[in-house]
N, C-alpha and C positions, 0 to 999 in steps of 0.2 A: 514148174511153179506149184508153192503146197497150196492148197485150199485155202492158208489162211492168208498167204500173202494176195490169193483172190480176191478175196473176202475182203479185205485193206486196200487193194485199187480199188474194188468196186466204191467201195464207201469214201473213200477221196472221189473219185471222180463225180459220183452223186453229190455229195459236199460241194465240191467246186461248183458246180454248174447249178447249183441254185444259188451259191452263194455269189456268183456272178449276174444272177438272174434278179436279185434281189437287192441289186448295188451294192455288197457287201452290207448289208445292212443283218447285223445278226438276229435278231428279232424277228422280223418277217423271215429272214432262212432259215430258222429253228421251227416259227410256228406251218410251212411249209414243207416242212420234216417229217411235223408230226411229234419232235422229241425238243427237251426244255431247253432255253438257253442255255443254262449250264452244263447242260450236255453236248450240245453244240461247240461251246467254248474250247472242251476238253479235246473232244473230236480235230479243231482248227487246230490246236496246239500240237498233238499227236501226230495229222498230216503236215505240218509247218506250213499252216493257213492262216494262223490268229491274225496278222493285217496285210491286208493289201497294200504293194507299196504304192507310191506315186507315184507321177509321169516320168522321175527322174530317177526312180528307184530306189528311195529313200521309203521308208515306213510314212504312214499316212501321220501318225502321231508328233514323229520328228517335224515334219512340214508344217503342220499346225503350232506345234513350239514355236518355229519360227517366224509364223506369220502373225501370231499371237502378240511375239517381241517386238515384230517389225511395227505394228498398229501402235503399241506402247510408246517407242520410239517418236513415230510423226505425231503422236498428240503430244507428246511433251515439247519436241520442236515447234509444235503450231501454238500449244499456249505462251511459251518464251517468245511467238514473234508477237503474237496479239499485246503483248504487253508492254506500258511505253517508254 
């Protein structure tokens, strides 16, 4: 293994484990770093960190689409039933 690809685990695996430490929350993982969000960001993208998926293995963002739609959905059922 070269140095550099040391260097590259090391920094993933410190990446991960704060970033798991910090609920993925990038903000507090970067200011825990020590280095700016957007340096962080670049760092997650370059290890194929940028999102954590979900329970079911989906991106966290897709899930929220969904759950987004879904809420969309029953309010528009619930005002059509409220209605006489």
């Amino acid at each position: 293994m070269t140095l550099d690809e040391m260097v590259n685990d090391y920094e993933y695996r410190l990446i991960l484990e704060a970033y798991k430490k910090h609920d993925f929350n990038q903000s507090h993982t970067a200011k825990a770093l020590g280095i700016s969000r957007r340096t962080l960001i670049y760092k997650l993208e370059k290890h194929g960190l940028k999102e954590p998926p979900d329970e079911e293995g989906r991106s966290r963002s897709d899930a929220a689409r969904r759950r987004r739609a879904q809420i969309a959905v029953e309010m528009m059922f619930n005002e059509r039933e409220a209605k006489p």
